[in-house]
DRENPA-3360 file (N, C-alpha, C; in nm, 2 decimals, always signed):
BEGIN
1 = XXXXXXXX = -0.67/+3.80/-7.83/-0.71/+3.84/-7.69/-0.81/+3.74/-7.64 ~ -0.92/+3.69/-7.73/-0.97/+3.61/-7.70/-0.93/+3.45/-7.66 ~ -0.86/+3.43/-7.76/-0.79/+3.29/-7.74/-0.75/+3.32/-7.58 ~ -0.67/+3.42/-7.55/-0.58/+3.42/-7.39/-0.73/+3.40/-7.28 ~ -0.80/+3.45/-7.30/-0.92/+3.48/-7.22/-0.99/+3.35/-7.21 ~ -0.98/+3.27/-7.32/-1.04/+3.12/-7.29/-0.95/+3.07/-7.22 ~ -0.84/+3.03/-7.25/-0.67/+2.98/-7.19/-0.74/+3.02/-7.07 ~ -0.71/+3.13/-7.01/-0.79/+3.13/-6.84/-0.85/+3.10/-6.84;
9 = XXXXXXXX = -0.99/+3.11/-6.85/-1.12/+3.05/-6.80/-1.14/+2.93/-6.78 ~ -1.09/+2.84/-6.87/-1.02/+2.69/-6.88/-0.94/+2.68/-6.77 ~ -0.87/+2.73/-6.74/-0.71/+2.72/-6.66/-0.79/+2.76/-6.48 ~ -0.85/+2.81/-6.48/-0.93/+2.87/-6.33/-1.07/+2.74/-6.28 ~ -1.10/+2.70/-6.43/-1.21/+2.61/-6.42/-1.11/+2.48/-6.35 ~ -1.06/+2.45/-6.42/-0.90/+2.37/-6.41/-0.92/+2.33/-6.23 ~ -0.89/+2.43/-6.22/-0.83/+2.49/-6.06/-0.95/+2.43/-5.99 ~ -1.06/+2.47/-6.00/-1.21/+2.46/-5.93/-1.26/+2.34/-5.94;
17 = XXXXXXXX = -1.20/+2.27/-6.05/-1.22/+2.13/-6.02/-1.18/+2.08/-5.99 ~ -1.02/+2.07/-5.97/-0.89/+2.07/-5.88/-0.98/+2.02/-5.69 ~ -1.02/+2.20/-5.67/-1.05/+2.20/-5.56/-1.14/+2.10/-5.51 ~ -1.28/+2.10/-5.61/-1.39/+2.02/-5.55/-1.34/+1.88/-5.51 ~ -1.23/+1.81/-5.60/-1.19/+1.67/-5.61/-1.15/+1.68/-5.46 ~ -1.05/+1.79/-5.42/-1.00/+1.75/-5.31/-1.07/+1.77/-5.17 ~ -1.18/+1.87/-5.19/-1.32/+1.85/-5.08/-1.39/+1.71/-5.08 ~ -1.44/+1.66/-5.17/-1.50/+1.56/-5.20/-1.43/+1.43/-5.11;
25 = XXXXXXXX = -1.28/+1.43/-5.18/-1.19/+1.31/-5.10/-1.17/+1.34/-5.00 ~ -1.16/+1.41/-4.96/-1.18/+1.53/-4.78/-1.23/+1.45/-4.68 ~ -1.40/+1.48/-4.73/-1.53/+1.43/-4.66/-1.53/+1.31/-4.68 ~ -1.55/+1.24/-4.80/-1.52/+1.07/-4.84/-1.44/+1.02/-4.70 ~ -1.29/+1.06/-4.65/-1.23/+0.98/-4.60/-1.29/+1.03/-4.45 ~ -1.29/+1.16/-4.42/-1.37/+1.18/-4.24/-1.47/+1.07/-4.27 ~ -1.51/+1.03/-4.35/-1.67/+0.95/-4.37/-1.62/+0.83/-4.28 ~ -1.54/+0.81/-4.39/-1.46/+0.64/-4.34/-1.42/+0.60/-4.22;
33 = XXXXXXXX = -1.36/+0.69/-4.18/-1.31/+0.70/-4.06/-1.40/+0.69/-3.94 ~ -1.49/+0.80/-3.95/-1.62/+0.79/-3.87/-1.69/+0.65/-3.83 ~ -1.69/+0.60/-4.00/-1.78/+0.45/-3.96/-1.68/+0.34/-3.90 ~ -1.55/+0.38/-3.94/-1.43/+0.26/-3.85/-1.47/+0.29/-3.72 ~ -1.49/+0.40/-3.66/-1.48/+0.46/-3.52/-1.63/+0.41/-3.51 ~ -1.59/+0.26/-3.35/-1.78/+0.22/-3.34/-1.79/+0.38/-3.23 ~ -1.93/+0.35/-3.24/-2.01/+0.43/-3.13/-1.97/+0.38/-2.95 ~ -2.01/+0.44/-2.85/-1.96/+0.40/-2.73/-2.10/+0.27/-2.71;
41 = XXXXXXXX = -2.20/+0.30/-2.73/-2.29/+0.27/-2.72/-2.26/+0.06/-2.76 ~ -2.18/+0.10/-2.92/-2.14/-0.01/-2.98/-2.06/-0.12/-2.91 ~ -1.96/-0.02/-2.87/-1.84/-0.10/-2.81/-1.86/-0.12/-2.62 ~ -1.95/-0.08/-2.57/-2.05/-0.10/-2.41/-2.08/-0.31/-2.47 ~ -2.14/-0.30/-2.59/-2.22/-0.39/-2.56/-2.12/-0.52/-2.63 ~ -2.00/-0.46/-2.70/-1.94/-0.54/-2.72/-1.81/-0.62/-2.65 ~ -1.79/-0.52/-2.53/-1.73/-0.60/-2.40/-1.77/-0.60/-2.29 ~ -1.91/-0.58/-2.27/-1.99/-0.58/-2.12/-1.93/-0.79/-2.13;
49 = XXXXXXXX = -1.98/-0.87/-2.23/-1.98/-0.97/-2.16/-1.82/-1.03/-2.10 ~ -1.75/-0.97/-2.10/-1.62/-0.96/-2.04/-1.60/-0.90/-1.90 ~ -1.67/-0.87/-1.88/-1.67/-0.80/-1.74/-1.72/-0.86/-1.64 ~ -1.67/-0.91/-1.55/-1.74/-1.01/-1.42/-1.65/-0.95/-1.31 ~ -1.77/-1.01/-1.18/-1.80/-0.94/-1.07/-1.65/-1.01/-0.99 ~ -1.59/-0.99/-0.92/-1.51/-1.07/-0.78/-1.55/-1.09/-0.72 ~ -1.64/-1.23/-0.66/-1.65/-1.23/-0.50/-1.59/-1.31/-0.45 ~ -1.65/-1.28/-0.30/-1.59/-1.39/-0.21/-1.71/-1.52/-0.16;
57 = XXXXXXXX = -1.69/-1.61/-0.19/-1.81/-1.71/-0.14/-1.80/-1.81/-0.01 ~ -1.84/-1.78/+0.09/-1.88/-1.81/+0.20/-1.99/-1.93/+0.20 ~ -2.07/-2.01/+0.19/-2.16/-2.08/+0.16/-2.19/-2.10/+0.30 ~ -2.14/-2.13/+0.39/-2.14/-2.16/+0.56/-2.23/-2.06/+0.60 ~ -2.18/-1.92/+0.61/-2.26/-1.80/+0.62/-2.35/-1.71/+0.50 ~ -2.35/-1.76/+0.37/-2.43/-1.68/+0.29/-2.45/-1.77/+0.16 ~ -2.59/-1.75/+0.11/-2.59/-1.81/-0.02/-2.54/-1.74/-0.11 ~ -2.49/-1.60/-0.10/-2.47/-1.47/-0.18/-2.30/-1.43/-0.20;
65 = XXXXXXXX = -2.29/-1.47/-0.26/-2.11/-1.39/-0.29/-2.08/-1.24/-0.23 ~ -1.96/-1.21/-0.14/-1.99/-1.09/-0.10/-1.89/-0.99/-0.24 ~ -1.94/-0.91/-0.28/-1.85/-0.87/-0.40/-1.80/-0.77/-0.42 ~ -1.62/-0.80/-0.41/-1.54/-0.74/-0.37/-1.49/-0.62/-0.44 ~ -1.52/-0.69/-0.61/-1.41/-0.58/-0.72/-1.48/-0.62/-0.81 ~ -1.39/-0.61/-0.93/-1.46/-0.60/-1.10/-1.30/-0.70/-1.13 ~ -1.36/-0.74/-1.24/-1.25/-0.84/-1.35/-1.32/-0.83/-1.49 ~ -1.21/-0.90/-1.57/-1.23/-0.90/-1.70/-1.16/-0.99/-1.75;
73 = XXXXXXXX = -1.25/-1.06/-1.86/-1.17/-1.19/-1.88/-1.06/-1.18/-2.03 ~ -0.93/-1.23/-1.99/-0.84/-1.26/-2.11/-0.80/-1.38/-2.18 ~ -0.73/-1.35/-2.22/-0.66/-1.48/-2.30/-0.73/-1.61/-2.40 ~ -0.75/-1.71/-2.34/-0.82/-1.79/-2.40/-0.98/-1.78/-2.38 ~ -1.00/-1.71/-2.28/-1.13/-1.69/-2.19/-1.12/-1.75/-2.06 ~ -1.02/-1.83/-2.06/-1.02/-1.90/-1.90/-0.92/-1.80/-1.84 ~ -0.93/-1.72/-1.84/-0.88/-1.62/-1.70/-0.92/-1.52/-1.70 ~ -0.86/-1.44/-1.56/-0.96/-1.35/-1.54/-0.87/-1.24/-1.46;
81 = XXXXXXXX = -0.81/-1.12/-1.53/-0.77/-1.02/-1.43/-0.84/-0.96/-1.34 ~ -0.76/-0.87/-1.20/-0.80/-0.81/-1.14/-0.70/-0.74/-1.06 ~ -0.74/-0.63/-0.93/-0.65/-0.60/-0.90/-0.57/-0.73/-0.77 ~ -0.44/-0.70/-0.72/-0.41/-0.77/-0.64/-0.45/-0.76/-0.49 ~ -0.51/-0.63/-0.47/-0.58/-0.61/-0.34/-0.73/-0.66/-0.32 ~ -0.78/-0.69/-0.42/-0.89/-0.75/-0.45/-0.88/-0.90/-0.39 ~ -0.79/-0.96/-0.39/-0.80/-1.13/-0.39/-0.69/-1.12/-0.24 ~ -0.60/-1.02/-0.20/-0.49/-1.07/-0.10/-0.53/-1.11/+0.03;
89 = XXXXXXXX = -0.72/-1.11/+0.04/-0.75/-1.23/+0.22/-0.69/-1.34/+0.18 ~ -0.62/-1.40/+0.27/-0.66/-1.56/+0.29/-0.74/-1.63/+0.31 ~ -0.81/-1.64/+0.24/-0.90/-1.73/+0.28/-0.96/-1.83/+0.41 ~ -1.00/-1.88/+0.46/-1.08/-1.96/+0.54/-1.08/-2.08/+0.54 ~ -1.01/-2.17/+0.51/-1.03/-2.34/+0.46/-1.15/-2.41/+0.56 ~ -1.15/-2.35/+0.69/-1.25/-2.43/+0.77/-1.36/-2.37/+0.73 ~ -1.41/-2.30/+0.66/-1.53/-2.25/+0.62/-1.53/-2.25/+0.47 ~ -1.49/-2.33/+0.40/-1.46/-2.35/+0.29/-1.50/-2.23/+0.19;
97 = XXXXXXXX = -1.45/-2.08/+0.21/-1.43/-2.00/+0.10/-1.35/-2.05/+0.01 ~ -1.41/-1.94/-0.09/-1.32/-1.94/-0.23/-1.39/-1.80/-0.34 ~ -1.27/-1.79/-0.38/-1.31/-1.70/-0.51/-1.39/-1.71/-0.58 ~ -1.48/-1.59/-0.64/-1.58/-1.68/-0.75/-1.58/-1.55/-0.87 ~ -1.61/-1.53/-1.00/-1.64/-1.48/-1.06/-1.82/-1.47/-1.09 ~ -1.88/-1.37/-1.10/-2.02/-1.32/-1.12/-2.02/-1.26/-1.24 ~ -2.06/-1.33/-1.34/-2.09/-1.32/-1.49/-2.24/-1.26/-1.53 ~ -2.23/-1.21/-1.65/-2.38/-1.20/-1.68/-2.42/-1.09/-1.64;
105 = XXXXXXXX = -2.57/-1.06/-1.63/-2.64/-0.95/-1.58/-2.74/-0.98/-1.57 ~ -2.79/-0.89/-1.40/-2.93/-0.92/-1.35/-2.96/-0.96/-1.18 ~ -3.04/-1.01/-1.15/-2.99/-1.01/-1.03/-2.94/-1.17/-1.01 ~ -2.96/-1.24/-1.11/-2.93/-1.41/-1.10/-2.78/-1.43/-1.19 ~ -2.66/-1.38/-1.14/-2.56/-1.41/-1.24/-2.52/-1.53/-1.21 ~ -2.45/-1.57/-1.31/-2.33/-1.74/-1.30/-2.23/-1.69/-1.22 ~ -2.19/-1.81/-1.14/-2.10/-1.79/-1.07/-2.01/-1.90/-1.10 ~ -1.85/-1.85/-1.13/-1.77/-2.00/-1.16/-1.66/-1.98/-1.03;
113 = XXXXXXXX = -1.55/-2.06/-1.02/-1.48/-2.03/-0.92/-1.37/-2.00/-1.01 ~ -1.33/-1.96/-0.90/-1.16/-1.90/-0.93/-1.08/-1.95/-0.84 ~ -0.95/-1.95/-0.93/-0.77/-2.01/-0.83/-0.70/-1.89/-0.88 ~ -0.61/-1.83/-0.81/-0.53/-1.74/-0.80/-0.40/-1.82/-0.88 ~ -0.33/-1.76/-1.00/-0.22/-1.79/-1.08/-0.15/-1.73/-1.09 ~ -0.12/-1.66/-1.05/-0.04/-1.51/-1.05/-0.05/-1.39/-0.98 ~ +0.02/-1.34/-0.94/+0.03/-1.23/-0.87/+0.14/-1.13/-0.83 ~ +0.09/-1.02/-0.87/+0.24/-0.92/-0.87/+0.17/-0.83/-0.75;
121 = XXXXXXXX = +0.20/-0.82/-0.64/+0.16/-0.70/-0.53/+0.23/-0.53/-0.59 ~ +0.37/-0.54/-0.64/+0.41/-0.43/-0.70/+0.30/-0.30/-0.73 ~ +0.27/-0.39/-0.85/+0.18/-0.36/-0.94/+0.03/-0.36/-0.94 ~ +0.03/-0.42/-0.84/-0.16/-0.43/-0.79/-0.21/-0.51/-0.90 ~ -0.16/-0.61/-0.94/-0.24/-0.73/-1.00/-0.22/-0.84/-1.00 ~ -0.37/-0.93/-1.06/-0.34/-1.06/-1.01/-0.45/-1.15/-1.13 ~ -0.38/-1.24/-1.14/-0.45/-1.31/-1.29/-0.50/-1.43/-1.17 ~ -0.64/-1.51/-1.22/-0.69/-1.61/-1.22/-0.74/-1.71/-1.29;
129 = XXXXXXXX = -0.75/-1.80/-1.30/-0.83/-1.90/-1.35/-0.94/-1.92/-1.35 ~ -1.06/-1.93/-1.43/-1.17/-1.93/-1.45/-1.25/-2.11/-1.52 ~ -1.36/-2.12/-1.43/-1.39/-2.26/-1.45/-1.47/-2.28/-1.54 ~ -1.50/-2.19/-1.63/-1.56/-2.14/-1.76/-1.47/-2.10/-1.90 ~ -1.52/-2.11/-1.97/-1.49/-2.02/-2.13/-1.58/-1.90/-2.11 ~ -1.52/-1.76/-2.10/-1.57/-1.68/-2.11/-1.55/-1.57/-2.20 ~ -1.59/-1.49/-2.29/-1.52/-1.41/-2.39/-1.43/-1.34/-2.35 ~ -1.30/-1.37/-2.43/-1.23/-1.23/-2.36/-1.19/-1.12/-2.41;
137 = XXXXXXXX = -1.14/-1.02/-2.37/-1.10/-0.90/-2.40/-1.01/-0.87/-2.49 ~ -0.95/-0.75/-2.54/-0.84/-0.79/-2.68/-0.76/-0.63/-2.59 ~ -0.63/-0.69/-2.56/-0.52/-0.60/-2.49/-0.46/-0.51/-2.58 ~ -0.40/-0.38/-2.57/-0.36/-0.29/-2.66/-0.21/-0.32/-2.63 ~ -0.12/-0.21/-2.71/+0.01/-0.29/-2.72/+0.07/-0.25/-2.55 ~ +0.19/-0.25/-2.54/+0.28/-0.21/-2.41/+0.28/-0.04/-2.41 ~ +0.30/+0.02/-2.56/+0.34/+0.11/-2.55/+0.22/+0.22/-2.51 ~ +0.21/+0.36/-2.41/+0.12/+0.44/-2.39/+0.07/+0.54/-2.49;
145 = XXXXXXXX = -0.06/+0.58/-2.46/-0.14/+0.65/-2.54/-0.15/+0.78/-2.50 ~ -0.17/+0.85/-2.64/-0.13/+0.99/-2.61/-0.22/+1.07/-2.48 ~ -0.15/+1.19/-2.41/-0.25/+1.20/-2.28/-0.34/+1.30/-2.36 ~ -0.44/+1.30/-2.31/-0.56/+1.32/-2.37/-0.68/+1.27/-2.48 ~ -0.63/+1.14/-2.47/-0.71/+1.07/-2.54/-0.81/+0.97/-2.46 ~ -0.94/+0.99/-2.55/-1.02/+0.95/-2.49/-1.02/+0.81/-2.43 ~ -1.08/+0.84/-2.32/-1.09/+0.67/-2.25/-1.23/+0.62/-2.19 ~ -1.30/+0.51/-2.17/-1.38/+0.44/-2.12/-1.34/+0.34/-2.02;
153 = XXXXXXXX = -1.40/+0.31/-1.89/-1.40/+0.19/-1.81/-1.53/+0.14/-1.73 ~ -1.55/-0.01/-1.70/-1.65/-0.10/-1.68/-1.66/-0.17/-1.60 ~ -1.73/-0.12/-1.49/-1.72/-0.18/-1.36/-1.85/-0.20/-1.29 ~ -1.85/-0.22/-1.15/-1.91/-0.24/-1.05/-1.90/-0.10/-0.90 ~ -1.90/+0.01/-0.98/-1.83/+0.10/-0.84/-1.93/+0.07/-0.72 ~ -2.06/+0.08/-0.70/-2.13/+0.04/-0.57/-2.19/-0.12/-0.59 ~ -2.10/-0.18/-0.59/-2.12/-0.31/-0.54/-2.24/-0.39/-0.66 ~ -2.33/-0.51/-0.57/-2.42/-0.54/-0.64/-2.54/-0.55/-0.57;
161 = XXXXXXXX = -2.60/-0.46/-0.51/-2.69/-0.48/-0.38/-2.78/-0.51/-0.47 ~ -2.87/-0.47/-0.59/-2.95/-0.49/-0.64/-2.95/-0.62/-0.76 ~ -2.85/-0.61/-0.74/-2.85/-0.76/-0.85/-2.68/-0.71/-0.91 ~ -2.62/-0.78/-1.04/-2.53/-0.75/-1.11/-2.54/-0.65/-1.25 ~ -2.52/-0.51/-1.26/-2.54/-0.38/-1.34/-2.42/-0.35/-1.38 ~ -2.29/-0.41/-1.45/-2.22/-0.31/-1.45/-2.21/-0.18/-1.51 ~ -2.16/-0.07/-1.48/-2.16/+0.05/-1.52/-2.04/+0.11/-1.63 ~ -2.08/+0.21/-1.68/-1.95/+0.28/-1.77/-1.94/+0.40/-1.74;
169 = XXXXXXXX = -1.82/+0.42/-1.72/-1.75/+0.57/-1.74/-1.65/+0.59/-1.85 ~ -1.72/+0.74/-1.85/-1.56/+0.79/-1.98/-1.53/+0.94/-1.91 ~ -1.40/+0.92/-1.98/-1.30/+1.07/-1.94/-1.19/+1.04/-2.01 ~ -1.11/+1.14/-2.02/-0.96/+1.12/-2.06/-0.82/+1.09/-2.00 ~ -0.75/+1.06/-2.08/-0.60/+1.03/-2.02/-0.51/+1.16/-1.97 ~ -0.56/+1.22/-1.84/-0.47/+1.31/-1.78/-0.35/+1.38/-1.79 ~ -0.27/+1.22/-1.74/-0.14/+1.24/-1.72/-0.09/+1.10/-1.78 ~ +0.06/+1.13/-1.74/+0.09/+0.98/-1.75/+0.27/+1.00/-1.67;
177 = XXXXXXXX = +0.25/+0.98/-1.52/+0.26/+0.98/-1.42/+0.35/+0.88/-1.35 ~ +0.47/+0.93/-1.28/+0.47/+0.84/-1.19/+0.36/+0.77/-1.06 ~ +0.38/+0.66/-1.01/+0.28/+0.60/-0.95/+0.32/+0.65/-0.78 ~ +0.28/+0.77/-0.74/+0.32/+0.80/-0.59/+0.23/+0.83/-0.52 ~ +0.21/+0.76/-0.43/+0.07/+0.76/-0.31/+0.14/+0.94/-0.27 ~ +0.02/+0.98/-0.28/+0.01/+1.15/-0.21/+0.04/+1.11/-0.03 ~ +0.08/+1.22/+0.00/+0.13/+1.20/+0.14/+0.14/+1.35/+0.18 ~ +0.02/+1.38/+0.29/+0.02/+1.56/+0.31/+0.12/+1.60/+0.42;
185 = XXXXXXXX = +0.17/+1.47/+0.49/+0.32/+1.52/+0.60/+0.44/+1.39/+0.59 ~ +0.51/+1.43/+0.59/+0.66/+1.32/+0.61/+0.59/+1.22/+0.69 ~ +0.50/+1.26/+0.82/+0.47/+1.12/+0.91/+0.35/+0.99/+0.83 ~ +0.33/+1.05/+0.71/+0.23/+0.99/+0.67/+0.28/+0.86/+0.56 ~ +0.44/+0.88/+0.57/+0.54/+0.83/+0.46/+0.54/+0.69/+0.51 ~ +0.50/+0.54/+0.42/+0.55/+0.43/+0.50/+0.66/+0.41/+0.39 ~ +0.70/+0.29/+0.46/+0.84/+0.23/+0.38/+0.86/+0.19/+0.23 ~ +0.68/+0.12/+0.21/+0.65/+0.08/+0.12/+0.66/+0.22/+0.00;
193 = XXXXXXXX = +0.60/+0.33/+0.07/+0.58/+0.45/-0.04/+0.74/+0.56/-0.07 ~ +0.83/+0.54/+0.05/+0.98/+0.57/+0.06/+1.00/+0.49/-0.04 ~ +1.00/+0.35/-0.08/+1.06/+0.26/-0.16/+1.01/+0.29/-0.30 ~ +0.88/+0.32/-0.31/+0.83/+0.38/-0.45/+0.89/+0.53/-0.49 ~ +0.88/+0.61/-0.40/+0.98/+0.70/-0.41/+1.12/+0.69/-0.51 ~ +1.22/+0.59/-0.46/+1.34/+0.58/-0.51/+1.33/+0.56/-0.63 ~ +1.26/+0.40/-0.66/+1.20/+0.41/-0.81/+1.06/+0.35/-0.82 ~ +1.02/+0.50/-0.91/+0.85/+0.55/-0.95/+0.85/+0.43/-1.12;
201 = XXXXXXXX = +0.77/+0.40/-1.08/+0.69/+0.32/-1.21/+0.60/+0.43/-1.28 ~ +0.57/+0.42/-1.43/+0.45/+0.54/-1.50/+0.39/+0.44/-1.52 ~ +0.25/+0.53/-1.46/+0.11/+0.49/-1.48/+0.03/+0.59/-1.53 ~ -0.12/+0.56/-1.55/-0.22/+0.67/-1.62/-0.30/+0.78/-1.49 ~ -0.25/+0.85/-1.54/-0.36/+0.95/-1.40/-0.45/+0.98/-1.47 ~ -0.61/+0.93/-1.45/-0.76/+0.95/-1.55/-0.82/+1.09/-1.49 ~ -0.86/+1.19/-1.59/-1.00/+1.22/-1.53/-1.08/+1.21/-1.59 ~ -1.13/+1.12/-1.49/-1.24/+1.03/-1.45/-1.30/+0.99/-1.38;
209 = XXXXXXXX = -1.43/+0.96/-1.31/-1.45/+0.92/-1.16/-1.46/+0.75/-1.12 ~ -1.37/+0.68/-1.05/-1.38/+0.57/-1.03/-1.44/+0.60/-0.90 ~ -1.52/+0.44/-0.87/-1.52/+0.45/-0.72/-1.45/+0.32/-0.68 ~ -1.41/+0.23/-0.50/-1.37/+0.15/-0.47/-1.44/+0.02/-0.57 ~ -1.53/+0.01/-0.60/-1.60/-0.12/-0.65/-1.56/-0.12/-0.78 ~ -1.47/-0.01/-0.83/-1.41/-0.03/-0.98/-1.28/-0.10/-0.97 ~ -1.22/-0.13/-0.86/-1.09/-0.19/-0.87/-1.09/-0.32/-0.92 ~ -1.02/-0.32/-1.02/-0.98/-0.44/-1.14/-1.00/-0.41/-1.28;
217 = XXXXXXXX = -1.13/-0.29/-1.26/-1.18/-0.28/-1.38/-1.14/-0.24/-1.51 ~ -1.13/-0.27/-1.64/-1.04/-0.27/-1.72/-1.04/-0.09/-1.81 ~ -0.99/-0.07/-1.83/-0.95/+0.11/-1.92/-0.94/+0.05/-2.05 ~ -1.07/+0.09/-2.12/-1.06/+0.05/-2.28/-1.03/+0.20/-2.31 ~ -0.94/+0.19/-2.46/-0.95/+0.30/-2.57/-1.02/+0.35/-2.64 ~ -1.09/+0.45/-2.63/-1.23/+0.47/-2.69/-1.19/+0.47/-2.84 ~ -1.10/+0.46/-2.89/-1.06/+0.44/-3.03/-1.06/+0.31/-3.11 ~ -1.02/+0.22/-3.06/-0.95/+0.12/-3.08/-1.09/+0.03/-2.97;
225 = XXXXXXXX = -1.10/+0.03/-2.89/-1.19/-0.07/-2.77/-1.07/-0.18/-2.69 ~ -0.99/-0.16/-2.71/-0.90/-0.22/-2.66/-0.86/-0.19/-2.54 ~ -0.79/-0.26/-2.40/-0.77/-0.26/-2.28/-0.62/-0.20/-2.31 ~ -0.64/-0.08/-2.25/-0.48/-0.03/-2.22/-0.45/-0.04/-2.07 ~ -0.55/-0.05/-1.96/-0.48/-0.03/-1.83/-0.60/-0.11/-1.74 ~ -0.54/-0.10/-1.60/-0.63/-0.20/-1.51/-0.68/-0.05/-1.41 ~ -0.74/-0.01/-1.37/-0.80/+0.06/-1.24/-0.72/-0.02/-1.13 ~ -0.63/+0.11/-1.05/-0.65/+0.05/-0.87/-0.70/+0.13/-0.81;
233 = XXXXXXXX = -0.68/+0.25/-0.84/-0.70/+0.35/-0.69/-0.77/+0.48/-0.74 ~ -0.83/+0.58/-0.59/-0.89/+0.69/-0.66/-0.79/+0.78/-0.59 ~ -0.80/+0.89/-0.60/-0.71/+1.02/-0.53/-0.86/+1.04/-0.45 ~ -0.80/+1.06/-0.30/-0.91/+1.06/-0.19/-0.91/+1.23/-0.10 ~ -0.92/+1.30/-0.07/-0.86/+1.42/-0.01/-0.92/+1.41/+0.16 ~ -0.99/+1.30/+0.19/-1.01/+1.29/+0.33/-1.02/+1.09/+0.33 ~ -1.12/+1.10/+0.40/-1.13/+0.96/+0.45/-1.19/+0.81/+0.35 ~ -1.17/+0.74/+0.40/-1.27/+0.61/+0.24/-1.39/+0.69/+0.22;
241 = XXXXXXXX = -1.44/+0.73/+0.30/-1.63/+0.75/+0.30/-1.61/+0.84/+0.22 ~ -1.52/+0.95/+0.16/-1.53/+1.07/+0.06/-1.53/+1.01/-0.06 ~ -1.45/+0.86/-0.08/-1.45/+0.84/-0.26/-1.59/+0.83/-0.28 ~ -1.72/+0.80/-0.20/-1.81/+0.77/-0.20/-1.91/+0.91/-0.26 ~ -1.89/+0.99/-0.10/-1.96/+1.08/-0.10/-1.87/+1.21/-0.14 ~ -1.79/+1.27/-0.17/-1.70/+1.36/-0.25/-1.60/+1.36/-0.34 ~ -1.62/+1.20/-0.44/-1.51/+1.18/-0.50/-1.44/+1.30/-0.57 ~ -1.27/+1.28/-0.61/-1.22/+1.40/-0.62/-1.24/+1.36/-0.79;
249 = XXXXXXXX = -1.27/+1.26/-0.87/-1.26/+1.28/-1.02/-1.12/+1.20/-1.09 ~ -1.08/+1.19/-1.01/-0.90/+1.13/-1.04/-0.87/+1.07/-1.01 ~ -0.81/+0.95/-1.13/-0.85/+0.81/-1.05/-0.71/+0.76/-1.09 ~ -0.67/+0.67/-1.12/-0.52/+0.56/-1.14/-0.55/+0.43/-1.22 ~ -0.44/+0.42/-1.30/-0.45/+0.28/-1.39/-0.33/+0.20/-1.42 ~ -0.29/+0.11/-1.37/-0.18/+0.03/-1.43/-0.21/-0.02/-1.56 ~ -0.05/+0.02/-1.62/-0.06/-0.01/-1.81/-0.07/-0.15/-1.83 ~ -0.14/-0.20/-1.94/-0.11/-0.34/-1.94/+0.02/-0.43/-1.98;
257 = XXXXXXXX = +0.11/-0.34/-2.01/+0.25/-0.39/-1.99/+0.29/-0.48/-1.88 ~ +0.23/-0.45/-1.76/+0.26/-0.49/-1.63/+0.19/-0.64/-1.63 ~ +0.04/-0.63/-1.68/-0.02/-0.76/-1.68/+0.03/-0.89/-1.78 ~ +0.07/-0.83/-1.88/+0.13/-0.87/-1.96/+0.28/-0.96/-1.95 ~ +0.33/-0.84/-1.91/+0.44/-0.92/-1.83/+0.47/-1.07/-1.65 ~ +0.30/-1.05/-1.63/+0.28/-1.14/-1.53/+0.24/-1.23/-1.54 ~ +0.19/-1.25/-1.68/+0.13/-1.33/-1.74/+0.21/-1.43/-1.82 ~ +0.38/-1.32/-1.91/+0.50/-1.43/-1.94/+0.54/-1.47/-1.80;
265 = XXXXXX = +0.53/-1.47/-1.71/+0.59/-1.50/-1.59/+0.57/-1.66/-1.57 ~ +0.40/-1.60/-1.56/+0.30/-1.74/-1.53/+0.26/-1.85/-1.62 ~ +0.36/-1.86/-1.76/+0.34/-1.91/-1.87/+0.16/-1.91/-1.93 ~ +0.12/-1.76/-1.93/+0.03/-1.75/-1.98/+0.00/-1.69/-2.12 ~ -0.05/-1.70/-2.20/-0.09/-1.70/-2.30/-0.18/-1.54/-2.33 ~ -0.16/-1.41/-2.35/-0.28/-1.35/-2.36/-0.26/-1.31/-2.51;
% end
């Protein structure tokens, strides 16, 4: 009877060590994992310098770039996405505008110029050329991320009155959405949004609060730090002045499939 009674006690100890091994390797790997996963704090400072301003440069009428949107640089470093409503004035030749990128931070940023290389209106993007090496960003694949996973983006929402600050937001991946301009009566329907209608592209619906000065701005993965989408637009429920002063929280992002693909177009390299 004794012999059986050690047999257990052995055999349950057995078991208990069993267990601890597998709590132990438990915690060990959440460990790991944790330190793979930077901090937001980490990955803020590891693509702030990717992030430059759009303006428009006037030199005739202003020493100051007037600054339109947000970009972020890819590929080799010499270019620079954004959205395509951001860049679509024509320009001025008798007053010799031009594009400029606003680098850095502070109120004295670098300014390089920019040439417009690409452009998809579809899709609300538009790649440039940059008269610098600038660090660039590292693109996530084509394929989308699950909705509800965490996101961050880096922009300029109120301009740069004070100098160049870009800012960060985070929130999650919503939805993942067709891309259909809200419309509260049939008379509010243009041809352009009838034609999106017929065929709907999927995009990211965030919540998150962008404002107008985020357009271009890049949607990293708070997992990974990687760019999955571009910022165009916010959901408005009255006039421009509400993204401002009542934003609704919900904002829009083209996948980088799209830039990607504008990019094989324009024999570019990202």
């Amino acid at each position: 009877m004794k012999l059986v009674k050690t047999q257990s006690y052995f055999g349950l100890g057995g078991n208990v060590l069993a267990f601890l091994v597998l709590i132990f390797s438990t915690m060990s790997t959440y460990a790991q994992t944790n330190q793979l996963r930077q901090s937001l704090p980490q990955l803020i400072k590891q693509v702030q310098p990717s992030i430059v301003g759009i303006g428009l440069y006037t030199p005739l009428e202003s020493k100051n770039p007037q600054l339109l949107g947000t970009g972020f640089v890819v590929g080799n470093g010499r270019y620079v996405v954004t959205n395509y409503h951001v860049v679509a004035k024509e320009l001025e030749t008798s007053i010799v505008q031009r594009y400029v990128a606003l680098a850095g931070k502070g109120t004295q940023p670098q300014i390089y110029s920019l040439e417009i290389v690409g452009i998809d209106p579809v899709h609300d993007l538009a790649i440039l050329s940059i008269s610098s090496d600038l660090q660039p960003v590292k693109l996530a694949s084509d394929t989308f991320i699950d909705e509800g996973s965490d996101i961050f983006f880096m922009g300029f929402p109120i301009g740069a009155v004070l100098g160049l600050f870009p800012a960060t937001h985070q929130g999650i991946i919503a939805a993942v959405a067709p891309d259909i301009n809200p419309a509260r009566n049939a008379n509010e329907l243009t041809i352009q949004m009838l034609s999106r209608l017929k065929k709907p592209f999927m995009i990211y619906q965030l919540d998150a609060t962008a404002y107008p000065g985020n357009s271009g701005s890049p949607v990293f993965n708070r997992e990974t730090g990687e760019v999955i989408a571009v910022i165009n637009k916010v959901f408005v429920s009255a006039g421009k002045e509400a993204a401002l002063t009542n934003p609704s929280g919900i904002s829009y992002a083209i996948p980088v499939k799209h830039l990607r693909k504008l990019a094989k177009d324009n024999d570019i390299t990202l």
